[in-house]
N, C-alpha and C positions, 0 to 999 in steps of 0.2 A: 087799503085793506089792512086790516091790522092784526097781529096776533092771533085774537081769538078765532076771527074769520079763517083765516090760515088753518087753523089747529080743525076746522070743522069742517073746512074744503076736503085734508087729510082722510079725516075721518068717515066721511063719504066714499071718499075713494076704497077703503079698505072693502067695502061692500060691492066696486063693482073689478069686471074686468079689464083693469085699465093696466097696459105695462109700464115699465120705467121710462121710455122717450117721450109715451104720452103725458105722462107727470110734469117728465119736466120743461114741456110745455105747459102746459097748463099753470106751472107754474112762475118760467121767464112771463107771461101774459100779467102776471100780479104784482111781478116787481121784488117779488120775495124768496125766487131759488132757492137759495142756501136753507132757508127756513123750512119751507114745504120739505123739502128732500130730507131736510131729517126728521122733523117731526110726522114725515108720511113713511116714509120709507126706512129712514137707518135707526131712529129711536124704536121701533117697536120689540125687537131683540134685544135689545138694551134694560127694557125697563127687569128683566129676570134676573141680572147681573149684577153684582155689589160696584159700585162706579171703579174703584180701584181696580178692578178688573176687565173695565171694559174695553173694546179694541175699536178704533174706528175701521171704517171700511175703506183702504183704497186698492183699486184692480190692480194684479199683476201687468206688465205689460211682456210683448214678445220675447224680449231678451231676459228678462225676469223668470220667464216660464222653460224658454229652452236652454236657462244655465242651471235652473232648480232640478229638472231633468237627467242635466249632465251627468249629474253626480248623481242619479239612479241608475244610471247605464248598465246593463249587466245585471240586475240584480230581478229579483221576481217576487211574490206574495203578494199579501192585503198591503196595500199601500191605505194613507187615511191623509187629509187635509185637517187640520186645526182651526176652523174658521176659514172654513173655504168662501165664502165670498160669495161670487155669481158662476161658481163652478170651474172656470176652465182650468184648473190644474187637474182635479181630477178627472176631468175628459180628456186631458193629455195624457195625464197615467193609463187610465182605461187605451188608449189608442197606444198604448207602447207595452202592453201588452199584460199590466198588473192587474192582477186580480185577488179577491175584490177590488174595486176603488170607490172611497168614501168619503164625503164630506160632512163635515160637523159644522153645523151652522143655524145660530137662532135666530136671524131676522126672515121671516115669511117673504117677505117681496125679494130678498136675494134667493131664497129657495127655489119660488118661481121663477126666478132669471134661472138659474141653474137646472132647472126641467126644460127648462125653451130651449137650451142653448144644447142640452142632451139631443132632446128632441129634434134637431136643427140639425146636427151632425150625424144622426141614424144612431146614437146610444141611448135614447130613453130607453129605463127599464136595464141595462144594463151598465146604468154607473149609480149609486146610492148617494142621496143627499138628505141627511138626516137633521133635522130639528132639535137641538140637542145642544146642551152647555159643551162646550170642550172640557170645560173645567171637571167635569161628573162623569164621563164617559170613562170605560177602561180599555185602557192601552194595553194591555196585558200579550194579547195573539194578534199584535202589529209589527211587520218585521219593518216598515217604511212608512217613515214616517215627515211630512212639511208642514211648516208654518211659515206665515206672511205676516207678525206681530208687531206690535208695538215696544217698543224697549222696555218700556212700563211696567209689563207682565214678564218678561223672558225670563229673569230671576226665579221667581214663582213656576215657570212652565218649565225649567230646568227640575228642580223639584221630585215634580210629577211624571217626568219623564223617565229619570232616574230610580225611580221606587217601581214602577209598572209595565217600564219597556223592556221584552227580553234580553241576553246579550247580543245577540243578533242581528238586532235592529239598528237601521240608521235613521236618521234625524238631518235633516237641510232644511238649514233657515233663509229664508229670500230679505233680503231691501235690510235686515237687520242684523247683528249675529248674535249668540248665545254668550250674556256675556262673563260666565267664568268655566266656561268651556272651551279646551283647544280642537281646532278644527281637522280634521284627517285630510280634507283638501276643500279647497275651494273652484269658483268658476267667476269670470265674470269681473266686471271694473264700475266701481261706484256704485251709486244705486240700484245696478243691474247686478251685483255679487251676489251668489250663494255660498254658504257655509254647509260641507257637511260634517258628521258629528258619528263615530261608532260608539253604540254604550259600551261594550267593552272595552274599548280604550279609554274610553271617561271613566268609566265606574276603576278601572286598573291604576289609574290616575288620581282619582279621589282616595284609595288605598294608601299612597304615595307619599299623600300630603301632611304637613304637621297637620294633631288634631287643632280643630278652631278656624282653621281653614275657609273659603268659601265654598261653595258645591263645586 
C-alpha cells in the first residue's frame, strides 16, 4: 500500500464512525501506523496552523495529570487546557471541582476522543471542548490556566499569556517548562514535572528586569 492509498484510506474514514483503536487497527493491517495516524487523525488540526506553530499530540499520562493538578489544589474558576488533546485534563479539572472547564483543541478526531471520554465518565455536556486555535482564543476571564507544549511554542505562548492573563491567574506547564519564566512551585520528577507560574509574580518580575531582557 502506498502513500497515496494511505492518504485515501484516511480520507474515507473521515466520513464514517470509526474511533481511534478502530484506526489503528486498521491501520497496523497495512503496515503503515505511523502514517495513517497522522495523516487520518493528527494532521487534520494541523493543516489551519502556520508549521511553526504547530504542537504534536502526546497524552498525558497518570502522573503527569495528578502532578499538573497538584499545583491547582486549592484554588477554583474557569480553568482552560491549551491543546487539550483527548480531554482528560479537563475532566480532571471538571471532577475537582473547577468551573468552567475547557479545552482548546483543533484536531476533530481528538475532540471526539474528548466527548467519549466525558461521555464515559458521566460529564458530557458538562465539560467544554472547543474547536479552536489556542493561539486566537482570549485568555483574558481565565484564572487557571495548563499546557502540555512543545518547547517550540512556549516562548511565543509566554507572550500571549502575559498580555491577556489577569493577575490572578496561574499557568502549569506539564512534560515541559516555560522557559523564561521562574516557577512559584513545582511537582513531580522528570518527565512527570509540572511547573507552575503566577502572572503576578511574572509580570512583578518582568518589571524588575534590565530593559532588553527576555519575557
Amino acid at each position: 500500500m502506498d502513500p497515496e492509498d494511505a492518504e485515501e484510506l484516511a480520507a474515507e474514514l473521515h466520513g464514517k464512525p470509526v474511533d481511534v483503536w478502530d484506526l489503528l487497527q486498521i491501520a497496523a493491517g497495512t503496515g503503515l501506523t505511523a502514517y495513517v495516524v497522522w495523516a487520518g487523525i493528527l494532521m487534520p488540526g494541523f493543516r489551519k496552523v502556520p508549521l511553526k506553530l504547530q504542537v504534536p499530540y502526546v497524552p498525558a499520562n497518570a502522573n503527569q495529570v495528578e502532578n499538573v493538578m497538584s499545583l491547582l489544589k486549592g484554588r477554583s474558576g474557569k480553568m482552560v487546557d491549551l491543546g487539550s488533546g483527548d480531554g482528560r485534563i479537563v475532566l480532571e479539572a471538571y471532577k475537582q471541582g473547577f468551573r468552567p472547564a475547557v479545552g482548546y483543541e483543533l484536531n476533530p478526531w481528538l475532540l471526539r476522543l474528548s466527548s467519549y471520554r466525558a461521555w464515559k465518565a458521566g460529564c458530557y455536556g458538562k465539560v467544554s471542548y472547543c474547536r479552536d486555535d489556542l493561539w486566537k482564543v482570549d485568555l483574558s476571564d481565565c484564572k487557571n490556566v495548563t499546557v502540555f507544549l512543545a518547547p517550540s511554542v512556549l516562548q511565543l505562548l509566554e507572550r500571549k499569556l502575559l498580555v491577556e492573563l489577569p493577575d490572578e491567574a496561574r499557568v502549569v506547564a506539564g512534560r515541559f517548562p516555560l522557559p523564561n519564566w521562574t516557577p512559584t512551585s513545582m511537582a513531580g520528577e522528570g518527565l512527570n514535572r509540572a511547573w507552575a507560574y503566577d502572572i503576578k509574580t511574572v509580570r512583578q518580575s518582568k518589571q524588575d528586569r534590565p530593559e532588553g531582557s527576555p519575557v
